[in-house]
Backbone atoms as SQL, in Angstrom:
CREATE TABLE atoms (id INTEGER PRIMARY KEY, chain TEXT, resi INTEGER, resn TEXT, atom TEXT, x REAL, y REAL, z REAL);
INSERT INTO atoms VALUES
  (1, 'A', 1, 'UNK', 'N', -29.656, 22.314, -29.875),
  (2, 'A', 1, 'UNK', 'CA', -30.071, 22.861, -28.596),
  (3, 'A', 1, 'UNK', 'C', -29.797, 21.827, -27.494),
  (4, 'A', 2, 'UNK', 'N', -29.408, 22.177, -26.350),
  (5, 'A', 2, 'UNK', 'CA', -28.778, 21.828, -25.177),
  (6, 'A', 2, 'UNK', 'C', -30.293, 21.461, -24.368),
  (7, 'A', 3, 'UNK', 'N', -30.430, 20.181, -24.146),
  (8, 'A', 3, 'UNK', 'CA', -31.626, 19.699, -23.801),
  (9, 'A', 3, 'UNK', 'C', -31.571, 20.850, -21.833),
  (10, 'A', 4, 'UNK', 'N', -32.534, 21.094, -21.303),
  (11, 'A', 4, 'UNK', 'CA', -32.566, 21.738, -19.817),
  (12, 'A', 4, 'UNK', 'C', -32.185, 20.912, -18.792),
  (13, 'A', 5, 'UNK', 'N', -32.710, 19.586, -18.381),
  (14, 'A', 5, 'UNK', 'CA', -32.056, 18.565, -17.846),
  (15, 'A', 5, 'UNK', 'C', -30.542, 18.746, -17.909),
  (16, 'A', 6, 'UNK', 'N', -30.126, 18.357, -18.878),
  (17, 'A', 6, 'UNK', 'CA', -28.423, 18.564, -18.997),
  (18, 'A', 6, 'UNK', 'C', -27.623, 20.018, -18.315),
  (19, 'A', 7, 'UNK', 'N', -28.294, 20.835, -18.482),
  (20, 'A', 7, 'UNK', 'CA', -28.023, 22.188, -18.116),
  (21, 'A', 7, 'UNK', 'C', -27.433, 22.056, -16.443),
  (22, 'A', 8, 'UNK', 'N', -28.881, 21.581, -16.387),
  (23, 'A', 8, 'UNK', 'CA', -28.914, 21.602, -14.183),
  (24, 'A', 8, 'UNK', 'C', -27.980, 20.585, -13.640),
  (25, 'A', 9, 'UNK', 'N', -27.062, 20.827, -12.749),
  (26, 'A', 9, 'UNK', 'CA', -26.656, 19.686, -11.504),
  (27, 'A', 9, 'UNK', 'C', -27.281, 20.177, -10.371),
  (28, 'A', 10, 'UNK', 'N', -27.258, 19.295, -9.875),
  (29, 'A', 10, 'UNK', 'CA', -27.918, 19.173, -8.494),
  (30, 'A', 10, 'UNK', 'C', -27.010, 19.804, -7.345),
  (31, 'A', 11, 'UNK', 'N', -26.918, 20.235, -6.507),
  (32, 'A', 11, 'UNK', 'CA', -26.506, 20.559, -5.398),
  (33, 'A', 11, 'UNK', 'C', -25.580, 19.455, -4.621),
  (34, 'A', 12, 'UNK', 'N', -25.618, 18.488, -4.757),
  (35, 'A', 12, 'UNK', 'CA', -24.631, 17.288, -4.203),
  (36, 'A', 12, 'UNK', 'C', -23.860, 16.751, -5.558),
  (37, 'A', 13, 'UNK', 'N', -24.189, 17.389, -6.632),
  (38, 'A', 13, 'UNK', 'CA', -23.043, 17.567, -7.889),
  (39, 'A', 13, 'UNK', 'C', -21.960, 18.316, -7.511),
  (40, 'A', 14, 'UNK', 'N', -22.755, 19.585, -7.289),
  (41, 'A', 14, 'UNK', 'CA', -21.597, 20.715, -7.406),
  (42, 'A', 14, 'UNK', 'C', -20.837, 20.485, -6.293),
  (43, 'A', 15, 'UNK', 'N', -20.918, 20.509, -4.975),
  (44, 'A', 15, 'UNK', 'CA', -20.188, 20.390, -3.971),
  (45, 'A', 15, 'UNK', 'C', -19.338, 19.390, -4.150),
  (46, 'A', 16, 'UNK', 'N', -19.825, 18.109, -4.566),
  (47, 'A', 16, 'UNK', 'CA', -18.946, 17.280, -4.934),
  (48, 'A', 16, 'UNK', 'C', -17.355, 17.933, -6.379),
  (49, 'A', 17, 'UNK', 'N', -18.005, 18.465, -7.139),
  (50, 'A', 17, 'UNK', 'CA', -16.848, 19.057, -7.679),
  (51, 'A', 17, 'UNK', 'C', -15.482, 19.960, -7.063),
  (52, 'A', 18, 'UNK', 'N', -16.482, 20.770, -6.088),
  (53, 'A', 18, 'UNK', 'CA', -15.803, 21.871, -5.485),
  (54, 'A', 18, 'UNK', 'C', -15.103, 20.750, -4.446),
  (55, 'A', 19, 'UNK', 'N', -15.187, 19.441, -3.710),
  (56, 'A', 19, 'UNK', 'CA', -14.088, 19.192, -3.051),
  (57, 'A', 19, 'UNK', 'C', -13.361, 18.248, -3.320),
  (58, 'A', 20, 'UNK', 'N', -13.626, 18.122, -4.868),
  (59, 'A', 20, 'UNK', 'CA', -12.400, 17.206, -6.128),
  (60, 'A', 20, 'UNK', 'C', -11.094, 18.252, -6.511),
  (61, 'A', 21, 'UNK', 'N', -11.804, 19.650, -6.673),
  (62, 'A', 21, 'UNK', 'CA', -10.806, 20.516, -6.737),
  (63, 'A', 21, 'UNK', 'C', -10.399, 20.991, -5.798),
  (64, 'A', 22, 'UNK', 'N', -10.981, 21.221, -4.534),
  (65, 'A', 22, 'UNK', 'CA', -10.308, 21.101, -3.530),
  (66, 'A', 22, 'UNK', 'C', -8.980, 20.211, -2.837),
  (67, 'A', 23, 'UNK', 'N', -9.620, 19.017, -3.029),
  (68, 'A', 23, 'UNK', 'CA', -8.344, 17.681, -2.742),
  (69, 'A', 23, 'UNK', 'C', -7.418, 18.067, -3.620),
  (70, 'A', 24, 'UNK', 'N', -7.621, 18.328, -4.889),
  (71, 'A', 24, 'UNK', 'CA', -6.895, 18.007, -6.173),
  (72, 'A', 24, 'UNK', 'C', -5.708, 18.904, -5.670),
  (73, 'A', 25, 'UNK', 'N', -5.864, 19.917, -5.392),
  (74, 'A', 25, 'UNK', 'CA', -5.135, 21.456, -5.003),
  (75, 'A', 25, 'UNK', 'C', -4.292, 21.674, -3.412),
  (76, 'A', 26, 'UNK', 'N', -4.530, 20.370, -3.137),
  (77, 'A', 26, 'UNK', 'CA', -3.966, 20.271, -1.502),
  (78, 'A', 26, 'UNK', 'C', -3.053, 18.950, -1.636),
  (79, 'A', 27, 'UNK', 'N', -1.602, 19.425, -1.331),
  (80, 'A', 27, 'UNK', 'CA', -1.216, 18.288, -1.024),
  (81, 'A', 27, 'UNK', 'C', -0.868, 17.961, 0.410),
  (82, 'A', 28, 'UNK', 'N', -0.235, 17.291, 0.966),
  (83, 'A', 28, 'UNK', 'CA', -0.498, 16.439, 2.383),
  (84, 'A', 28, 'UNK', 'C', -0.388, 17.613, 3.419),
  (85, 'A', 29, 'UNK', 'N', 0.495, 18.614, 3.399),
  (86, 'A', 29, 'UNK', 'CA', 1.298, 19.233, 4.185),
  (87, 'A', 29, 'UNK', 'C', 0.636, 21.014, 4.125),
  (88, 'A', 30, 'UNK', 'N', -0.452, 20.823, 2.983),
  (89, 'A', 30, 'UNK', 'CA', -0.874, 22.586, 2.506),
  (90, 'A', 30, 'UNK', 'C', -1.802, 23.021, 3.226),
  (91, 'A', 31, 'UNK', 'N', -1.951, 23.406, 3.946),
  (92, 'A', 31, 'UNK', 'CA', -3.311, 24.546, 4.552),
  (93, 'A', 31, 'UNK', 'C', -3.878, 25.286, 3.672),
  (94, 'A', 32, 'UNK', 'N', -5.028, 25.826, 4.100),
  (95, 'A', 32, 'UNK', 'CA', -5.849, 26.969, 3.466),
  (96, 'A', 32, 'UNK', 'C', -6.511, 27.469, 4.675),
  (97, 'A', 33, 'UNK', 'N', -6.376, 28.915, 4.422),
  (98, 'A', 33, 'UNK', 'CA', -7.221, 29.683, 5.180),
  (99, 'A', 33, 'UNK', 'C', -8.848, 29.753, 5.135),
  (100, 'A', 34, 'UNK', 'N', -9.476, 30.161, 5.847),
  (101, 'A', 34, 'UNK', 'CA', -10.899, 29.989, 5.599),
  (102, 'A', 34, 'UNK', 'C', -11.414, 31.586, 4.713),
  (103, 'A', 35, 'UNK', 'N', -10.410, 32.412, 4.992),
  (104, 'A', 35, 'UNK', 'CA', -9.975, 33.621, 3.861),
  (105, 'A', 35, 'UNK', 'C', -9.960, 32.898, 2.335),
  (106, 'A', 36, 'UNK', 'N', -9.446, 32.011, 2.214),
  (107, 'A', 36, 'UNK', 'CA', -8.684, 31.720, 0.674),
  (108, 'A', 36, 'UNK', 'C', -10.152, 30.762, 0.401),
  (109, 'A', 37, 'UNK', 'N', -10.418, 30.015, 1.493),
  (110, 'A', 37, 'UNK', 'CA', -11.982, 29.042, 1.153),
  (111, 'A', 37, 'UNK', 'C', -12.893, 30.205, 0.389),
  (112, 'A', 38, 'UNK', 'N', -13.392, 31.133, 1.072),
  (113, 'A', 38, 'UNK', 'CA', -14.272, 31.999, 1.025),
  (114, 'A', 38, 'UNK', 'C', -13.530, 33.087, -0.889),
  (115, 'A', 39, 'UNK', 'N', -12.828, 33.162, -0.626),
  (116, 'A', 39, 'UNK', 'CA', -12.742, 33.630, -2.068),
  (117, 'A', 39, 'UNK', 'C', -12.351, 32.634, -3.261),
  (118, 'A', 40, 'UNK', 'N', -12.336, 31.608, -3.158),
  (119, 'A', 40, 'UNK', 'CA', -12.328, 30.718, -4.025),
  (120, 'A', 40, 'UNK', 'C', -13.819, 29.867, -3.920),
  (121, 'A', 41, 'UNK', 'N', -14.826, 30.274, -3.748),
  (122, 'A', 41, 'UNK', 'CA', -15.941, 30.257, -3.625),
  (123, 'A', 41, 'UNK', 'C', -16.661, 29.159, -2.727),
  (124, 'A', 42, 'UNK', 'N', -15.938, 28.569, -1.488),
  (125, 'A', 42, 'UNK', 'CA', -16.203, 27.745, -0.652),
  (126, 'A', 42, 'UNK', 'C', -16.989, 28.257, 0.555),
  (127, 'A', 43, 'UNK', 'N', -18.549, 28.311, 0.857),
  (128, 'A', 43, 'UNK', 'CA', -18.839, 29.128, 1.439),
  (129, 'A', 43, 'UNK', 'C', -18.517, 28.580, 3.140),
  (130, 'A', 44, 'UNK', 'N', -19.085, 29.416, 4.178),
  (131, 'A', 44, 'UNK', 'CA', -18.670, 28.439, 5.618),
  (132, 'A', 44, 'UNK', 'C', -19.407, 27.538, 6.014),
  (133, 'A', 45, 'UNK', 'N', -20.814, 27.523, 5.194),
  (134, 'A', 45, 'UNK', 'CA', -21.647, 26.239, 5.461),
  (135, 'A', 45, 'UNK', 'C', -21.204, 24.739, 4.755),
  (136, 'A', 46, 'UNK', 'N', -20.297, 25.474, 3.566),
  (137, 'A', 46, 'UNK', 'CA', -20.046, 24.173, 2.870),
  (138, 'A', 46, 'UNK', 'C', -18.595, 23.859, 3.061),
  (139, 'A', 47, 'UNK', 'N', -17.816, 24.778, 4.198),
  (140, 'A', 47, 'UNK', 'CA', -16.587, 24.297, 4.539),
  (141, 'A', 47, 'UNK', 'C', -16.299, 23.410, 5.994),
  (142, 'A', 48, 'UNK', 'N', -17.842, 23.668, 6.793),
  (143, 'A', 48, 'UNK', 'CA', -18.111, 23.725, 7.736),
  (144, 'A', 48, 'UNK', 'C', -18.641, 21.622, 7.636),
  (145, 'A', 49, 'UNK', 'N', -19.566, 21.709, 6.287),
  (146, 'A', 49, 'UNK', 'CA', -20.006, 20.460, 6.066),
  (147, 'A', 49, 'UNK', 'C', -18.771, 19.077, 5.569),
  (148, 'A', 50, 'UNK', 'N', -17.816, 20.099, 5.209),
  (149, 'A', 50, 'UNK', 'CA', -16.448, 19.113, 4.846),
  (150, 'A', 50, 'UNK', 'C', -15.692, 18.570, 5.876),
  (151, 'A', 51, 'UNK', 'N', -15.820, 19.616, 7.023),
  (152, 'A', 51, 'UNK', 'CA', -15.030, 19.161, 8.085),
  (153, 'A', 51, 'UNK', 'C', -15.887, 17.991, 8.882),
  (154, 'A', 52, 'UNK', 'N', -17.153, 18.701, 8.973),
  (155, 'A', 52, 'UNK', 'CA', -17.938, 17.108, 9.816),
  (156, 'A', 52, 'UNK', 'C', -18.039, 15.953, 9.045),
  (157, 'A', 53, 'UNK', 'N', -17.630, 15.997, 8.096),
  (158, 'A', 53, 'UNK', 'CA', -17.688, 15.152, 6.711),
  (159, 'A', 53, 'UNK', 'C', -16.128, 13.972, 7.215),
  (160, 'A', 54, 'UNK', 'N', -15.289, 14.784, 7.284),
  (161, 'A', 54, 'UNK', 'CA', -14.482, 14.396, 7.606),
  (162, 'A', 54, 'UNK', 'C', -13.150, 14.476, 6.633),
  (163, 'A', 55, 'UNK', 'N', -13.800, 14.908, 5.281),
  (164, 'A', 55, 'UNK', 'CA', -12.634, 15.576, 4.507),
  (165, 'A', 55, 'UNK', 'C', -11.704, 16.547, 4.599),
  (166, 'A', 56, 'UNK', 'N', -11.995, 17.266, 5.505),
  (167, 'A', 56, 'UNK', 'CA', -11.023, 18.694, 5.482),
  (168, 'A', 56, 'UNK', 'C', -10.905, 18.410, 7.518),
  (169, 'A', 57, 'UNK', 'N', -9.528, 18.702, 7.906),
  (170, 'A', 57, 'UNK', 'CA', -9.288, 18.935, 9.578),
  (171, 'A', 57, 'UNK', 'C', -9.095, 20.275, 9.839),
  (172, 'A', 58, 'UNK', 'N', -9.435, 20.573, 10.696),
  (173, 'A', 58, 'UNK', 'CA', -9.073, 22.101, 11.640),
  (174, 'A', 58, 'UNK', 'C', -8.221, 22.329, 12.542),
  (175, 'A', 59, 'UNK', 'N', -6.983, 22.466, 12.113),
  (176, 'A', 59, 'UNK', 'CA', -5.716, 22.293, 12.990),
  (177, 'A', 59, 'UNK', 'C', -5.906, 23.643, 14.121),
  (178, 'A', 60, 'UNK', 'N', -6.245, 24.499, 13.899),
  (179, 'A', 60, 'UNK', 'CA', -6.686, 25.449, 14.465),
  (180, 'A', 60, 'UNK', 'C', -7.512, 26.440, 14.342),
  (181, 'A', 61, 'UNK', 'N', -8.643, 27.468, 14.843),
  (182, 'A', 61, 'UNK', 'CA', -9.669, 28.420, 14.246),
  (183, 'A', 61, 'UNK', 'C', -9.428, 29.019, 12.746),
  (184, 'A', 62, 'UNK', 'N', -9.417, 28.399, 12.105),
  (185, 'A', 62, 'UNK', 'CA', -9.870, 29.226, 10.600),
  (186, 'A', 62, 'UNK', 'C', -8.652, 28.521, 9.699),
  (187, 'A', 63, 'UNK', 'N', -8.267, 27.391, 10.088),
  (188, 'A', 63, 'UNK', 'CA', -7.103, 27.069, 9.523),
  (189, 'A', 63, 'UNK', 'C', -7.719, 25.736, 8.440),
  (190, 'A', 64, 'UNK', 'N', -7.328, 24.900, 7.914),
  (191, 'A', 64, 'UNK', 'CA', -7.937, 23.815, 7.264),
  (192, 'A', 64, 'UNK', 'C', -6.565, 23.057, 6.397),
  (193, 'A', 65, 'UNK', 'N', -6.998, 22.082, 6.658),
  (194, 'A', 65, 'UNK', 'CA', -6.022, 20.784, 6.292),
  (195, 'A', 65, 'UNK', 'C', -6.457, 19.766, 5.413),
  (196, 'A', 66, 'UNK', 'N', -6.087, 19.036, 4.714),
  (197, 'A', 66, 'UNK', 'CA', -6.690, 17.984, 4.183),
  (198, 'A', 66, 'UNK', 'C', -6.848, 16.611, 5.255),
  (199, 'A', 67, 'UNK', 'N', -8.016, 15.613, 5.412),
  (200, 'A', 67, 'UNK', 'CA', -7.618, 14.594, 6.122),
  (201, 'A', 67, 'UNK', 'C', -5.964, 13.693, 5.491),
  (202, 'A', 68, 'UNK', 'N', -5.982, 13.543, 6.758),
  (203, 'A', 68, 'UNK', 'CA', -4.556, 12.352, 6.559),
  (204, 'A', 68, 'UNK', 'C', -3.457, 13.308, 6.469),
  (205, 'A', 69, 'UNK', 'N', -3.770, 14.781, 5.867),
  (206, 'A', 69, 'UNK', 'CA', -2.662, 15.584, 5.933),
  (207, 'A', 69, 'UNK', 'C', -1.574, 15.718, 7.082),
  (208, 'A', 70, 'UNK', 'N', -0.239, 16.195, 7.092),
  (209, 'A', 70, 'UNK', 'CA', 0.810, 16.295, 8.159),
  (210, 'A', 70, 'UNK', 'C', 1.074, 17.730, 7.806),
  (211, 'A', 71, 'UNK', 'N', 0.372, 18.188, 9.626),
  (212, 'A', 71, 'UNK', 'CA', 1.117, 19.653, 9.593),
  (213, 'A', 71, 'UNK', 'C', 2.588, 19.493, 10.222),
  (214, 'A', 72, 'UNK', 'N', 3.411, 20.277, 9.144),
  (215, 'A', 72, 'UNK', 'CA', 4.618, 20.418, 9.387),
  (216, 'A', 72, 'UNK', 'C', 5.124, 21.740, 8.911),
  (217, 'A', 73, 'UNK', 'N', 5.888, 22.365, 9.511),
  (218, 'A', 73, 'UNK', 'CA', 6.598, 23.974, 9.207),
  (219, 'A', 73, 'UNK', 'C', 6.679, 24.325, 8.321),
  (220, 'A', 74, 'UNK', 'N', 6.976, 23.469, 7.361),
  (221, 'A', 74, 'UNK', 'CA', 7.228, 23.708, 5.523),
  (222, 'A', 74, 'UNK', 'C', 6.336, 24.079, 5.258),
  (223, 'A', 75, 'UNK', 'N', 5.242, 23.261, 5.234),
  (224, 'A', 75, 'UNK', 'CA', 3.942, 23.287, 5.064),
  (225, 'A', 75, 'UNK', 'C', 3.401, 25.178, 5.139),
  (226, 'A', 76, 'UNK', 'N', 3.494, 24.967, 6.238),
  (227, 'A', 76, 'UNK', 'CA', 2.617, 26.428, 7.008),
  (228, 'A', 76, 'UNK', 'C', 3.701, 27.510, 6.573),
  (229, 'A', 77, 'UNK', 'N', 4.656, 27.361, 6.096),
  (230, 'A', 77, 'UNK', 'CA', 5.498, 28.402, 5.479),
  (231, 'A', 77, 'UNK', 'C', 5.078, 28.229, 4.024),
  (232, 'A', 78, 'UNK', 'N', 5.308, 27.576, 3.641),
  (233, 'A', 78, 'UNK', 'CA', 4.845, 27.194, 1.844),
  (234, 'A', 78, 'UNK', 'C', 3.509, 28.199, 1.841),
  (235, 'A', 79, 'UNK', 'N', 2.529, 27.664, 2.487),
  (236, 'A', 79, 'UNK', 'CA', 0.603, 28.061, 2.502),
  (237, 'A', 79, 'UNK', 'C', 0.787, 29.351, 2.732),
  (238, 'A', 80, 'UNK', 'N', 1.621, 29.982, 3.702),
  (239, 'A', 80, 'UNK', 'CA', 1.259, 31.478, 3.672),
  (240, 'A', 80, 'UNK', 'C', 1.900, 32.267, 2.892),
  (241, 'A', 81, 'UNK', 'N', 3.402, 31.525, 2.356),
  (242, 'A', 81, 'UNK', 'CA', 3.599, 32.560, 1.416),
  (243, 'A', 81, 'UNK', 'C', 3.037, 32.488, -0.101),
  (244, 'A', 82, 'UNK', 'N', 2.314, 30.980, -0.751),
  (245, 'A', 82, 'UNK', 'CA', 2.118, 30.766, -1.782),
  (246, 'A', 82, 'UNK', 'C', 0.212, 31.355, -2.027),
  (247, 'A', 83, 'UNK', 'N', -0.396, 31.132, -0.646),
  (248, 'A', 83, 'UNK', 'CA', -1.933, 31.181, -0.794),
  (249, 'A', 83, 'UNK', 'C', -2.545, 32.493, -0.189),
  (250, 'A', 84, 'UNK', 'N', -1.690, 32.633, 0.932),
  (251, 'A', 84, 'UNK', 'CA', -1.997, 34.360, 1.224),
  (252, 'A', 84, 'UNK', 'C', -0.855, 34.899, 0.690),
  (253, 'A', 85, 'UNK', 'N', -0.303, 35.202, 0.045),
  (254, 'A', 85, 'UNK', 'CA', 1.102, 36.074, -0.421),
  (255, 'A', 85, 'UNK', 'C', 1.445, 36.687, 0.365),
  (256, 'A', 86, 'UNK', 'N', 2.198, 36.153, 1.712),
  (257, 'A', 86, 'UNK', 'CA', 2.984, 36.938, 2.235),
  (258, 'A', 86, 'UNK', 'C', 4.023, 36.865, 2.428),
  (259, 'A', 87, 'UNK', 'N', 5.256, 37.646, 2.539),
  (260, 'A', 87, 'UNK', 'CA', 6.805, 37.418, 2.532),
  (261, 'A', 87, 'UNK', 'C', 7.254, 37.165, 3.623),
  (262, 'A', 88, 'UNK', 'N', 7.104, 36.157, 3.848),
  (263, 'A', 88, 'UNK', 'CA', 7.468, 35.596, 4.998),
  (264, 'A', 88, 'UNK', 'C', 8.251, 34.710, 4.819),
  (265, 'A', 89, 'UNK', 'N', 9.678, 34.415, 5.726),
  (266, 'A', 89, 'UNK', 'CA', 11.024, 33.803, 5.340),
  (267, 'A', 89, 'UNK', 'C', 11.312, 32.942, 6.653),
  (268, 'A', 90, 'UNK', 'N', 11.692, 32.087, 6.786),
  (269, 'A', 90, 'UNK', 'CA', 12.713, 31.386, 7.526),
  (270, 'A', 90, 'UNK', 'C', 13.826, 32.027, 8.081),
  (271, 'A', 91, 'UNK', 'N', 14.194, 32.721, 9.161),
  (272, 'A', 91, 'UNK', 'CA', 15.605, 33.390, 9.454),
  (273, 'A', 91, 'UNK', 'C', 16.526, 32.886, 10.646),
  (274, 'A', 92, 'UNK', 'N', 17.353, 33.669, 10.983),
  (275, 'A', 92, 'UNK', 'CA', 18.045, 33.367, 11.928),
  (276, 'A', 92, 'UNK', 'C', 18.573, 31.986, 12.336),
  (277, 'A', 93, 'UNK', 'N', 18.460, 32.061, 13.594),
  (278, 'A', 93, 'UNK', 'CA', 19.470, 30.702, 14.143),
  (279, 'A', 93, 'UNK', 'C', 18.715, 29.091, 13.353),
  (280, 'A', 94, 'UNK', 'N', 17.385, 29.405, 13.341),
  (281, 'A', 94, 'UNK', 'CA', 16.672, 28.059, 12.640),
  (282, 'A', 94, 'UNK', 'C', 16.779, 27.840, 11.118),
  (283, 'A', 95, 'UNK', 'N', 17.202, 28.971, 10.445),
  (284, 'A', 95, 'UNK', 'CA', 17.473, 28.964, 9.129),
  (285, 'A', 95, 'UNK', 'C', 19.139, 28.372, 9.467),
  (286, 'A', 96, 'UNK', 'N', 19.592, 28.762, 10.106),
  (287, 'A', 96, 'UNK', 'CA', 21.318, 28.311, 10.250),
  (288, 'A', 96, 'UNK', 'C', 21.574, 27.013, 10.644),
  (289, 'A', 97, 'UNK', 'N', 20.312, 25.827, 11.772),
  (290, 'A', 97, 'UNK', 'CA', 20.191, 24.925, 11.664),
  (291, 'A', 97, 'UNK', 'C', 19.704, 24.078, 10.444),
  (292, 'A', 98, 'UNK', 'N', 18.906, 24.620, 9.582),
  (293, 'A', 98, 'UNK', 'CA', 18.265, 24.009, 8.483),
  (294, 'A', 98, 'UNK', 'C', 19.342, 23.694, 7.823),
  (295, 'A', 99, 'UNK', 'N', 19.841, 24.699, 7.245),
  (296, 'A', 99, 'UNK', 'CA', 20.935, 23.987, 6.299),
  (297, 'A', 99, 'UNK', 'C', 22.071, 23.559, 6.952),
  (298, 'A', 100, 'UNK', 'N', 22.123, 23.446, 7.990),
  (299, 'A', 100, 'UNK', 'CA', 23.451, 22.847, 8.587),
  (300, 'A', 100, 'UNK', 'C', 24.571, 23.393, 8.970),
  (301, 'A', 101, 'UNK', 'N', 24.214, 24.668, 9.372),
  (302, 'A', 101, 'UNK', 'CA', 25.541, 25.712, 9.639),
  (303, 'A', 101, 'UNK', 'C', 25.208, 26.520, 11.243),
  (304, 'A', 102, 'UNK', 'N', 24.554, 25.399, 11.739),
  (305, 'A', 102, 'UNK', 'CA', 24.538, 26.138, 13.447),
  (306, 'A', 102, 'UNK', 'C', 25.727, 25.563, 14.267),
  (307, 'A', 103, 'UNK', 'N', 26.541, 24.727, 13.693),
  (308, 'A', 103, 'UNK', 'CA', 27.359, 24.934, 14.467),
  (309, 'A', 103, 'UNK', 'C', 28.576, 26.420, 14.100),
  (310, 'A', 104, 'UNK', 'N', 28.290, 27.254, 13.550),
  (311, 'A', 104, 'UNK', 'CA', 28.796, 28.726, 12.565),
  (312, 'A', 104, 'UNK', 'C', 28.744, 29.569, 14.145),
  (313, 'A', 105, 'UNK', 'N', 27.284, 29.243, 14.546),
  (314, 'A', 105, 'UNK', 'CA', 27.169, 30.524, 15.739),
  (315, 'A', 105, 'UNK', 'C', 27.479, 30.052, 17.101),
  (316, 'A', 106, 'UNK', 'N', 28.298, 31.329, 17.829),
  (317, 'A', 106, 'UNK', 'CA', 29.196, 30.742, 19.221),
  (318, 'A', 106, 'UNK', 'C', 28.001, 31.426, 20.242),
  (319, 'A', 107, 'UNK', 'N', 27.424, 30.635, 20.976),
  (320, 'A', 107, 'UNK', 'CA', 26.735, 30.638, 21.825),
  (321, 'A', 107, 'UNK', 'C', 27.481, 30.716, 22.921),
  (322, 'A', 108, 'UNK', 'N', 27.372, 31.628, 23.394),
  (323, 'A', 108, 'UNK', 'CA', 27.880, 31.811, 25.017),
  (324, 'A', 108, 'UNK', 'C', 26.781, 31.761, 26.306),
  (325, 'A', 109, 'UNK', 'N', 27.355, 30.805, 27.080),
  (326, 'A', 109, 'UNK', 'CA', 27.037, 30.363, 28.446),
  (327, 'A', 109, 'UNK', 'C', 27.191, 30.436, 29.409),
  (328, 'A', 110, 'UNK', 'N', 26.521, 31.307, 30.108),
  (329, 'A', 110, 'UNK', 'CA', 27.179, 31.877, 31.866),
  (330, 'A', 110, 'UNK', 'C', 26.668, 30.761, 31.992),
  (331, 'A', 111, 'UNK', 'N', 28.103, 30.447, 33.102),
  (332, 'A', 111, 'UNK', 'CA', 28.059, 29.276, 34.099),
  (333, 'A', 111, 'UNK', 'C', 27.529, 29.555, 35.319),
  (334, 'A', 112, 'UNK', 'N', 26.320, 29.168, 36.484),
  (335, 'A', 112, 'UNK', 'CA', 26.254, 29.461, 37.588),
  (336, 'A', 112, 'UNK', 'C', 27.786, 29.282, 38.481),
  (337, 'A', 113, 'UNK', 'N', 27.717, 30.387, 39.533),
  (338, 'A', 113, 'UNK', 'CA', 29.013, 30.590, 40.536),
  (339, 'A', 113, 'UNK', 'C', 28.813, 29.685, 41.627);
């Protein structure tokens, strides 16, 4: 038998777990929505306590970062299509700069008269 003591953590246990797996699951550049907090069982008091904490940044309303993290485009393209599943792509002229083929498209320039 599993002594009761052993059973219980404390409340500054668990949270502490939840933002080991949190860190663990973020690397420098990943966001999470406060959508994806909330169903992965992060409530807003205890996402709310990370940020004044100073572990988690708020790049913008409902957005969340790891500290030290770098928001960068990849990033915020990676997070929404990997954590909210959405199909969302890179296109056009900035996809044609990415890989190196904007000089491909002929931009035309009225000259002032």
């Amino acid at each position: 038998m599993v002594p009761f003591e052993s059973i219980l953590l404390t409340m500054s246990e668990q949270n502490e777990g939840y933002i080991n797996r949190l860190q663990a699951s973020l690397d420098d550049t990943a966001l999470v929505s406060s959508r994806w907090l909330r169903a992965h069982g992060y409530s807003t008091s205890l996402v709310a306590r990370y940020v004044a904490s100073g572990w988690l940044v708020s790049p913008a309303r409902g957005v969340y970062l790891r500290k030290g993290g770098r928001l960068h485009w990849q990033g915020v393209v990676r997070s929404l299509q990997v954590r909210e599943g959405l199909s969302l792509y890179v296109g056009g002229r900035f996809a044609l700069a990415w890989h190196g083929h904007e000089h491909t498209i002929c931009v035309w320039v009225r000259r002032p008269r």
